[in-house]
DRENDO-1510 file (C-alpha; in Angstrom, 1 decimal, always signed):
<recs>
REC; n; res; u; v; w
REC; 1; UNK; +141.3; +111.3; +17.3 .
REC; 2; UNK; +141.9; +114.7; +15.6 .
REC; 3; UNK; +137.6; +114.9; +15.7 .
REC; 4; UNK; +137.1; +114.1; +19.3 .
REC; 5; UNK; +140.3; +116.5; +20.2 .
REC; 6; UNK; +138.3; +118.8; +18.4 .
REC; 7; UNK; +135.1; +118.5; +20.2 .
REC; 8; UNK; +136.6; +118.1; +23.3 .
REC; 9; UNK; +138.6; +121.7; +23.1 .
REC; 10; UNK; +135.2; +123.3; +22.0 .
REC; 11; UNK; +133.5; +122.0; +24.7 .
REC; 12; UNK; +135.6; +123.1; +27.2 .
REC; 13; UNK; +136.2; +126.9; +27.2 .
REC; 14; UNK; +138.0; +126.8; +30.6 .
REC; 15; UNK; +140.3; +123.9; +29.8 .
REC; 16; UNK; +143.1; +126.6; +31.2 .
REC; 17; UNK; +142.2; +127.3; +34.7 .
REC; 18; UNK; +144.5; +130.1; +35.8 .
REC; 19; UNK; +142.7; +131.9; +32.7 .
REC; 20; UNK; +141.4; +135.0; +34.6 .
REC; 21; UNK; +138.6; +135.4; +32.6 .
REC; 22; UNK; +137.3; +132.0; +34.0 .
REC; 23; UNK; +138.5; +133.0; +37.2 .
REC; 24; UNK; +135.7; +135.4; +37.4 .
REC; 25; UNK; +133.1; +133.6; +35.8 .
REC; 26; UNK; +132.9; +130.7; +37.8 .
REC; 27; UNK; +133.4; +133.5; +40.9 .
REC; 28; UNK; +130.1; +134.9; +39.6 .
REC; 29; UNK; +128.5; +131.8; +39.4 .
REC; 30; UNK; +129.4; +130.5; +42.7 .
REC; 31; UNK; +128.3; +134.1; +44.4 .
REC; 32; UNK; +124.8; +133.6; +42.7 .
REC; 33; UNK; +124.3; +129.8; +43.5 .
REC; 34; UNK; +125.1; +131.4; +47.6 .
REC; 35; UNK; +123.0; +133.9; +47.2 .
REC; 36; UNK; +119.9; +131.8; +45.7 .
REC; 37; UNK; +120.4; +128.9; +48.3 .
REC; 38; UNK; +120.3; +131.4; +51.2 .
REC; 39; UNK; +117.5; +133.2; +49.5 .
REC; 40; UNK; +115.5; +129.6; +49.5 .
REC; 41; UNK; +116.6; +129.0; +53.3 .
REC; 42; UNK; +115.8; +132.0; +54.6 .
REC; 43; UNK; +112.2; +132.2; +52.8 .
REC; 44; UNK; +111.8; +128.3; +54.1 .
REC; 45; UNK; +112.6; +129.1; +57.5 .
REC; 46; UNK; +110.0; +132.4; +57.1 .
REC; 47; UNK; +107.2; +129.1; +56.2 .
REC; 48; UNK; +108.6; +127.0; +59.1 .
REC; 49; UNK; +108.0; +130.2; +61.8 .
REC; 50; UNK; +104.3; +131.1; +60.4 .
REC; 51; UNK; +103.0; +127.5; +60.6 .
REC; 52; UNK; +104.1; +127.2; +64.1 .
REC; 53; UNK; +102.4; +130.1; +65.4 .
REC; 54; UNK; +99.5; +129.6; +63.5 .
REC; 55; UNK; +99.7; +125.9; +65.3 .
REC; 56; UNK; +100.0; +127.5; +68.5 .
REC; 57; UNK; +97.3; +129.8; +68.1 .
REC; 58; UNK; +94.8; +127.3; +66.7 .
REC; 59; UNK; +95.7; +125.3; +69.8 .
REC; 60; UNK; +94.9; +126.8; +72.8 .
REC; 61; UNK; +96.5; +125.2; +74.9 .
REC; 62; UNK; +100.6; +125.6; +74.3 .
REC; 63; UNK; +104.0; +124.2; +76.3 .
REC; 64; UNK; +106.5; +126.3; +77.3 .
REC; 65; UNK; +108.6; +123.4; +77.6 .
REC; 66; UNK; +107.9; +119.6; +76.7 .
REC; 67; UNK; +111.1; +117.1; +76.5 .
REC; 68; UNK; +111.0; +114.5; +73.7 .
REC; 69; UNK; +110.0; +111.0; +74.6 .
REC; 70; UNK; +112.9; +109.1; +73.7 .
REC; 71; UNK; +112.0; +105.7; +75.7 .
REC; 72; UNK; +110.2; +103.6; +73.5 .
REC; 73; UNK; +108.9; +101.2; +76.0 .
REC; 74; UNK; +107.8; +103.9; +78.7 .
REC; 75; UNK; +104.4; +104.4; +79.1 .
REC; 76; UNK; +102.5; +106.9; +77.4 .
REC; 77; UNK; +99.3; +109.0; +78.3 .
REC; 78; UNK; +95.9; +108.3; +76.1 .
REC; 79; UNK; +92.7; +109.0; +75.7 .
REC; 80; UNK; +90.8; +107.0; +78.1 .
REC; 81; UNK; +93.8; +106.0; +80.5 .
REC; 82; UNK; +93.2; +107.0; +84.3 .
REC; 83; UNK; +96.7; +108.9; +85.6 .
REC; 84; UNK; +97.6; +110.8; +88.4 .
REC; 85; UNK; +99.6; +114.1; +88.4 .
REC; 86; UNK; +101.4; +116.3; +90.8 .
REC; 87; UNK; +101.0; +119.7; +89.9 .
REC; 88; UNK; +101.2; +123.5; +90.6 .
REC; 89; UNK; +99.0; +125.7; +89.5 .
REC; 90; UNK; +100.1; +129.6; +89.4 .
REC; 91; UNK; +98.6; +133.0; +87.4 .
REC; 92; UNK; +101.0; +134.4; +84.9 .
REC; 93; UNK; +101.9; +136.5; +87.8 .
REC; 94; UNK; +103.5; +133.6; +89.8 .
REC; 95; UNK; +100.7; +133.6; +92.1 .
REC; 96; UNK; +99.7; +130.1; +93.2 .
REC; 97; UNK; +96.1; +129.3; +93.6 .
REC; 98; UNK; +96.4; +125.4; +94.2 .
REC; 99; UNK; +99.1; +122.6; +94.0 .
REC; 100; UNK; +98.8; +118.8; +95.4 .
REC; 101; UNK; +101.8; +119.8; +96.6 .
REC; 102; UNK; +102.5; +120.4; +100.9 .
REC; 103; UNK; +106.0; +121.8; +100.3 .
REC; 104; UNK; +104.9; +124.4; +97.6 .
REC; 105; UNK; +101.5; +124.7; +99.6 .
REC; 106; UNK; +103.1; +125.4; +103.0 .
REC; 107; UNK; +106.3; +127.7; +101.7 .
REC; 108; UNK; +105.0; +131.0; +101.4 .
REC; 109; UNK; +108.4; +132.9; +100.8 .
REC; 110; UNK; +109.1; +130.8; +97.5 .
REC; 111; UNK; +105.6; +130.3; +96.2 .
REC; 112; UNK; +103.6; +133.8; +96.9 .
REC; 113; UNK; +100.0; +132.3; +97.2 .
REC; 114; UNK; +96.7; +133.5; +95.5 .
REC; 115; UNK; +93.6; +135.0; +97.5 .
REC; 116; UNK; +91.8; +132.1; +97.5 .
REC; 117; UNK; +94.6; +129.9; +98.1 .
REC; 118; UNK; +93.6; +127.9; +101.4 .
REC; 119; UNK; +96.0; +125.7; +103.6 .
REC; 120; UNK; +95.0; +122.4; +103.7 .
REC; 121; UNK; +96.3; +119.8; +106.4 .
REC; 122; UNK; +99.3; +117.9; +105.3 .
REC; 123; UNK; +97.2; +114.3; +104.6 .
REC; 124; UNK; +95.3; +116.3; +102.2 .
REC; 125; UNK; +97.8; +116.6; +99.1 .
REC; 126; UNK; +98.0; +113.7; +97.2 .
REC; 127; UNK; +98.6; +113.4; +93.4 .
REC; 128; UNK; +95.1; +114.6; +91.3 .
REC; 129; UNK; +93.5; +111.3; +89.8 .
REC; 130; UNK; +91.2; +112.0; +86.3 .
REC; 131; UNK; +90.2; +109.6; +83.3 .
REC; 132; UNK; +91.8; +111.7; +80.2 .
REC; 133; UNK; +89.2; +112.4; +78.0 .
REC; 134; UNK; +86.0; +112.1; +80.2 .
REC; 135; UNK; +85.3; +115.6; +80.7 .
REC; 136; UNK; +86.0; +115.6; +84.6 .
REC; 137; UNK; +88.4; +118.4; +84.5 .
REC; 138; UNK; +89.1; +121.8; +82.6 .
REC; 139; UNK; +89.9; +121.4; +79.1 .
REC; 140; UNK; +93.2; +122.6; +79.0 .
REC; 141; UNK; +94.1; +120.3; +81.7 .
REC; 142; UNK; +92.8; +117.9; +79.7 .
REC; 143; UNK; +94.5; +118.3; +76.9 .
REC; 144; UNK; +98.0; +118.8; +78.5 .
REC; 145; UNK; +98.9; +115.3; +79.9 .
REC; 146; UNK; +97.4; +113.5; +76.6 .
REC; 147; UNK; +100.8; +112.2; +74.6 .
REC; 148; UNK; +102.9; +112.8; +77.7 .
REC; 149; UNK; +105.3; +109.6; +79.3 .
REC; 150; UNK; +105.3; +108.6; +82.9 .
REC; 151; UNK; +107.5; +111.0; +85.3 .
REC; 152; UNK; +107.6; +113.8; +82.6 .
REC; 153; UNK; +107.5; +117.2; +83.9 .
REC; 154; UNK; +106.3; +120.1; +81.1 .
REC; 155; UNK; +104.7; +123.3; +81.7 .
REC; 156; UNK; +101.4; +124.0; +80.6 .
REC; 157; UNK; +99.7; +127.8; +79.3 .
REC; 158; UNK; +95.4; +127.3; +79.3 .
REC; 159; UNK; +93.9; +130.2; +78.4 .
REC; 160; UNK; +90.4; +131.4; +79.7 .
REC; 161; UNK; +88.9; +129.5; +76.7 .
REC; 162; UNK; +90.5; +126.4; +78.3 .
REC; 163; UNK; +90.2; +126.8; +81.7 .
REC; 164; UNK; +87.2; +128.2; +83.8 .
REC; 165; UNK; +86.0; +130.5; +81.3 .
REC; 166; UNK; +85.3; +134.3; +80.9 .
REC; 167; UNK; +84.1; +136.7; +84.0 .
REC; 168; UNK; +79.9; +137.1; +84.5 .
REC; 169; UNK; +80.2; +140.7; +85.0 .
REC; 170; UNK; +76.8; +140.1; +87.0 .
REC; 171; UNK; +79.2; +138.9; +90.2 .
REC; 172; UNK; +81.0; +142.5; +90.1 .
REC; 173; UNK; +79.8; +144.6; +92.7 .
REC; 174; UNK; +81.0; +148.1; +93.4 .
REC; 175; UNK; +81.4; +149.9; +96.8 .
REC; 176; UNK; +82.7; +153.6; +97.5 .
REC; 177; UNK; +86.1; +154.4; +98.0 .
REC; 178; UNK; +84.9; +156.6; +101.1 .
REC; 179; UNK; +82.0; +154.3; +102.6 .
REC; 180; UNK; +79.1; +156.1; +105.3 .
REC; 181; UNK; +77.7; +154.3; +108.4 .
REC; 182; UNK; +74.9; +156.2; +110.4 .
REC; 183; UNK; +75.6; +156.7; +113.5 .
REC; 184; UNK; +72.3; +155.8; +115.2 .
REC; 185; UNK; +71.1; +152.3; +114.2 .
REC; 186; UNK; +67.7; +150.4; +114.6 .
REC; 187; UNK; +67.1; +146.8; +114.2 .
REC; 188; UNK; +64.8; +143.8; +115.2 .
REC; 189; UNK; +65.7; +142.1; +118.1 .
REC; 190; UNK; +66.5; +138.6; +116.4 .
REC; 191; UNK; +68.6; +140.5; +113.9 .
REC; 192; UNK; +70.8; +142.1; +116.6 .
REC; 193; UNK; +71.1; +138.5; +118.4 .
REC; 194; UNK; +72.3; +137.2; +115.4 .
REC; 195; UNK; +74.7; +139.8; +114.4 .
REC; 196; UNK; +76.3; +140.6; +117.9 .
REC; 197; UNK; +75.9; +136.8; +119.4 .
REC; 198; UNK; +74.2; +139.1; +122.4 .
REC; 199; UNK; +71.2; +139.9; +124.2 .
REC; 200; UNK; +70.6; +143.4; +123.9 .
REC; 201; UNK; +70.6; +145.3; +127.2 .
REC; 202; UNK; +70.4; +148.9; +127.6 .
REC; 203; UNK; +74.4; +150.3; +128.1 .
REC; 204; UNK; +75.5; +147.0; +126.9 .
REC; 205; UNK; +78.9; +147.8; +124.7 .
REC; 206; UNK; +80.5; +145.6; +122.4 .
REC; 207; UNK; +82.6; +145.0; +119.3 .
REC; 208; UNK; +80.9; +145.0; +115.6 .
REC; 209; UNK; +81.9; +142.3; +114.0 .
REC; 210; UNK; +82.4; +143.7; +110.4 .
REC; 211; UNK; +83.4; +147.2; +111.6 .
REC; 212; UNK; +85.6; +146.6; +114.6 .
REC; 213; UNK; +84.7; +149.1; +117.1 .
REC; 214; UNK; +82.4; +149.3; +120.1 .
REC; 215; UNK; +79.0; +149.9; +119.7 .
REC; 216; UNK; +76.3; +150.6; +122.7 .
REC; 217; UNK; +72.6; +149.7; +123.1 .
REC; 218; UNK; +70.7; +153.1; +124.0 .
REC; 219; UNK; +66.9; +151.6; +123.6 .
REC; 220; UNK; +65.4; +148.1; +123.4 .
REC; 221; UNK; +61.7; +147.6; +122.9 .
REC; 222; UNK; +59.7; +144.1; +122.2 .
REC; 223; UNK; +60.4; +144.6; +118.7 .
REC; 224; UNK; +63.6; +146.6; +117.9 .
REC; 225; UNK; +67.0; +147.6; +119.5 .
REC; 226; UNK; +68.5; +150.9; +118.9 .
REC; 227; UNK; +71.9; +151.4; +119.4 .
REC; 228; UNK; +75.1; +153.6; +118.1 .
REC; 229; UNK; +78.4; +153.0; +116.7 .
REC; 230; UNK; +81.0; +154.4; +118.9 .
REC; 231; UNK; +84.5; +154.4; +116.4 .
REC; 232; UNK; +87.1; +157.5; +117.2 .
REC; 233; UNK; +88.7; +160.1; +114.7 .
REC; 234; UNK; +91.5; +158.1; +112.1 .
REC; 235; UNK; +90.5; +154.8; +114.4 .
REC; 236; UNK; +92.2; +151.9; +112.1 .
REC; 237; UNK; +89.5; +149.5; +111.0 .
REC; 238; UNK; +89.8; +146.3; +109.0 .
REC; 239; UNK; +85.8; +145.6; +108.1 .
REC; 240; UNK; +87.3; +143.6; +105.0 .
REC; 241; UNK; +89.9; +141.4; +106.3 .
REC; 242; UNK; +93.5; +142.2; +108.4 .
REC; 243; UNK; +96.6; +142.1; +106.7 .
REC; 244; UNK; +98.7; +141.7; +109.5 .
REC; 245; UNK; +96.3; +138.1; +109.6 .
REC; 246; UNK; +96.7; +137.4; +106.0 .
REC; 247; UNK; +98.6; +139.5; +104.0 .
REC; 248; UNK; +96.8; +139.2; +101.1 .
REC; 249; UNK; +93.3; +139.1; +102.4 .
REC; 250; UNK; +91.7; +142.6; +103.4 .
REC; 251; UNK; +93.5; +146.0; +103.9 .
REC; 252; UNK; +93.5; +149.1; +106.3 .
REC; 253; UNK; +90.2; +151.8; +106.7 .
REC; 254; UNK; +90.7; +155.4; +108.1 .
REC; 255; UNK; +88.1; +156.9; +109.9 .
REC; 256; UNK; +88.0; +159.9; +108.2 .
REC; 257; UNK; +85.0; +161.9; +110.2 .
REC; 258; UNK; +81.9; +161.6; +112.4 .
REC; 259; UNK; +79.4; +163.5; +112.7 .
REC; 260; UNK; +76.3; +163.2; +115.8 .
REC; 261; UNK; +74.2; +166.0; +114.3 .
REC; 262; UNK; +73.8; +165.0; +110.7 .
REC; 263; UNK; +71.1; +163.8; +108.7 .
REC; 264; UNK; +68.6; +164.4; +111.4 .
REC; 265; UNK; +70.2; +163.1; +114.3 .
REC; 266; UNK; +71.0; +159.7; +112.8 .
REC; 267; UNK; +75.0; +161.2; +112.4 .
REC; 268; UNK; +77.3; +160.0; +110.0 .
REC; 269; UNK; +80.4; +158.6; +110.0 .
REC; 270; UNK; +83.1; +158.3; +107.3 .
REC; 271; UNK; +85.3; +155.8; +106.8 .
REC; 272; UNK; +87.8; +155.9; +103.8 .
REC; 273; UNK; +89.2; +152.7; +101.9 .
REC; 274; UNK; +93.1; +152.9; +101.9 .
REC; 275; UNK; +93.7; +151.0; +98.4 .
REC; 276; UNK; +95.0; +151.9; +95.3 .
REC; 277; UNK; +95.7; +150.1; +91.7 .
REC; 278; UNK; +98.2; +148.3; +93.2 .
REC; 279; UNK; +95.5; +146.3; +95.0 .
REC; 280; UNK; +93.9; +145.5; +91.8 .
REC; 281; UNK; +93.7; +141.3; +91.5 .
REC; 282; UNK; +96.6; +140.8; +94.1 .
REC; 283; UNK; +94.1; +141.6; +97.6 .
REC; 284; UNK; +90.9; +140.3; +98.5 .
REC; 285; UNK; +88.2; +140.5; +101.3 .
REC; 286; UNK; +85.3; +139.1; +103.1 .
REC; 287; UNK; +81.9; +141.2; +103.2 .
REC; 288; UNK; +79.4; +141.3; +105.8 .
REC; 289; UNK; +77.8; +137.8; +104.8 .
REC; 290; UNK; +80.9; +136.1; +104.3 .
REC; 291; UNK; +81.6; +135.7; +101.0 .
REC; 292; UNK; +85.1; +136.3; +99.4 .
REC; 293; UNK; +85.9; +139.1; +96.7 .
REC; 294; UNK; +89.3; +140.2; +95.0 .
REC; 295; UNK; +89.6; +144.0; +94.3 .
REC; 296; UNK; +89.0; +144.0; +90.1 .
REC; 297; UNK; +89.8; +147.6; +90.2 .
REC; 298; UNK; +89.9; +150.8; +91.9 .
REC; 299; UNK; +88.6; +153.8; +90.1 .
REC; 300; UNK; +90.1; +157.1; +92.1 .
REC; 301; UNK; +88.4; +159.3; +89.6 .
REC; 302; UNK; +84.7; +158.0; +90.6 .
REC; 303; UNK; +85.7; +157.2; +94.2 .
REC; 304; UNK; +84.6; +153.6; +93.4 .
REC; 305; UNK; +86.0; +150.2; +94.3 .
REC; 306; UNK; +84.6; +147.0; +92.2 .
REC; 307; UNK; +84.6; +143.9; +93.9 .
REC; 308; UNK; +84.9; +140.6; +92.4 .
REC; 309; UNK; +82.9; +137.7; +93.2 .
REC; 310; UNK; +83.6; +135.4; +90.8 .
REC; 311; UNK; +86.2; +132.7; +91.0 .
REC; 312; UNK; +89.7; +133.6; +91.3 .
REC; 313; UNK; +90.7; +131.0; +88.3 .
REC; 314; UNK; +87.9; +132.8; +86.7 .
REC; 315; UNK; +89.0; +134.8; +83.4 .
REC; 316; UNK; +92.8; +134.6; +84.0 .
REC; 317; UNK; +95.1; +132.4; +82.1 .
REC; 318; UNK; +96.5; +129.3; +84.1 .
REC; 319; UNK; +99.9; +128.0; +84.4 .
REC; 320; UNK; +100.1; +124.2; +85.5 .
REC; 321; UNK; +103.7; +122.7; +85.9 .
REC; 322; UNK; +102.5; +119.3; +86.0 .
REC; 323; UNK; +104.5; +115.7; +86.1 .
REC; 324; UNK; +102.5; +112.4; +85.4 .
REC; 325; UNK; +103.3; +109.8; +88.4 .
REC; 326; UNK; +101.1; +107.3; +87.0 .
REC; 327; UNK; +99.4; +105.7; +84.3 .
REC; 328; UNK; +96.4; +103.1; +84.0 .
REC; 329; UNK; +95.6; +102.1; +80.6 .
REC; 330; UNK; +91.9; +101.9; +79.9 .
REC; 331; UNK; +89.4; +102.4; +77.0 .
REC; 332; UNK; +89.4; +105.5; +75.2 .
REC; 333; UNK; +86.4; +107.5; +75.8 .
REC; 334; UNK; +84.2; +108.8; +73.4 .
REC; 335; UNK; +82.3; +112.2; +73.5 .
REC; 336; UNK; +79.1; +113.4; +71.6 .
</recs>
């Protein structure tokens, strides 16, 4: 008994604990055991935040927000399954360039539209139908329903990698900021037909259809009307587009001079391009041969305007919000 009491009283230094002296050691101790566990915690949530970014990055394709499926029997998207989705699709300026939608296509005020955005008639939005996995729409798209349950609703980033790719810099055209048009003009006879809709006549005067204002016929031959363009000093033209039409489709021109006696007698009239940088992706137009162009950028320093033929989607990163209405499960698909 005497041993073990013996032992026991060795062993145990801080038998007495309102000893101040073990006060403070086991305060020490308990300060460093803190200290370490916080060091560990904070260095484990430093492991935790690099392997999610590097996840996101290696991705692509990311969520801004995806809910957990906590329904284990509802149905859940697959490779191979056939759904349908409602979605809309907008730029990462808010901008939306298509939805399957009518009451986000037809709401302007809410849902600020792209320049290629086209109203469709009401019977024409209906959920978008795909088989996931077979290639039939951008990759990002793709990719964003696949593990997703029926009626969820997430948000969707696809960059251009992901989506319709990068611009071909070959369908970027430039004009001049301050554009000139001769005053006198010559062309074959077909050519004029087809351009005014007219037979030409001497003193006939009409509208030009890309420029706006009259023109007259001064000389017609077998072969080859001659005739002039007639605008006024600071007439308002809108060769491009009107934005009193469409707000974001064309913009205003200045007549800035003309001139009968120039160049020989063929005159020239100048007529200035009233855009700036804040045109730049948000305003597009329609050339002379009907094709549609957004403003890529305006360059005030060169007097140059470059025009952008590609595909709006083109080159921009898309946002979808997207909800899965239906799900038909079929065989997954395999690609090469």
């Amino acid at each position: 008994m005497g041993n073990a009491r013996g032992i026991m009283q060795h062993s145990s230094p801080c038998e007495n604990l309102i000893s101040g002296d073990c006060i403070v050691r086991l305060s020490f101790m308990k300060r460093r055991i803190n200290k370490d566990d916080k060091g560990a915690v904070s260095l484990l949530l430093t492991m935790v935040i690099v392997v999610v970014l590097l996840t996101i990055a290696l991705a692509g394709v990311y969520y801004l927000n995806r809910p957990v499926n906590e329904g284990q029997d509802i149905p859940v998207v697959e490779e191979g399954d056939t759904v349908k989705v409602d979605y809309i699709g907008t730029f990462e300026d808010g901008r939306v360039f298509d939805t399957t939608l009518y009451n986000v296509a037809k709401d302007n005020i809410t849902y600020p539209k792209a320049v290629s955005f086209e109203l469709k008639e009401k019977g024409l939005y209906a959920p978008f139908s795909f088989k996931v996995g077979a290639g039939s729409t951008i990759k990002g798209f793709d990719k964003g329903v696949g593990r997703l349950h029926l009626n969820q609703t997430i948000t969707v980033v696809i960059p251009p990698s992901e989506g319709y790719g990068y611009l071909d810099m070959s369908k970027v055209k430039s004009i001049p900021i301050v554009q000139e048009v001769p005053v006198k003009e010559s062309m074959p006879v077909d050519d004029f037909e087809k351009k005014f809709s007219h037979n030409p006549q001497v003193g006939l005067t009409i509208n030009d259809p890309f420029w706006g204002w009259n023109i007259t016929v001064m000389a017609v031959s077998d072969e080859m009307v001659t005739y002039y363009n007639m605008p006024t000093l600071h007439q308002t033209v809108t060769p491009y587009g009107n934005p009193e039409v469409r707000e974001n489709r064309g913009w205003y021109c200045d007549v800035i001079s003309i001139d009968s006696t120039a160049n020989n007698g063929t005159g020239l009239i100048k007529v200035k391009n009233l855009v700036t940088k804040e045109n730049i992706n948000v305003t597009g137009g329609t050339d002379q041969n009907g094709q549609i162009f957004t403003i890529l950028n305006v360059d005030e320093k060169n007097g140059t305007i470059s025009l952008n033929y590609n595909k709006e989607v083109v080159g921009k990163t898309l946002i979808f919000k997207l909800t899965v209405v239906d799900i038909q499960k079929g065989t997954a698909t395999t690609t090469s």
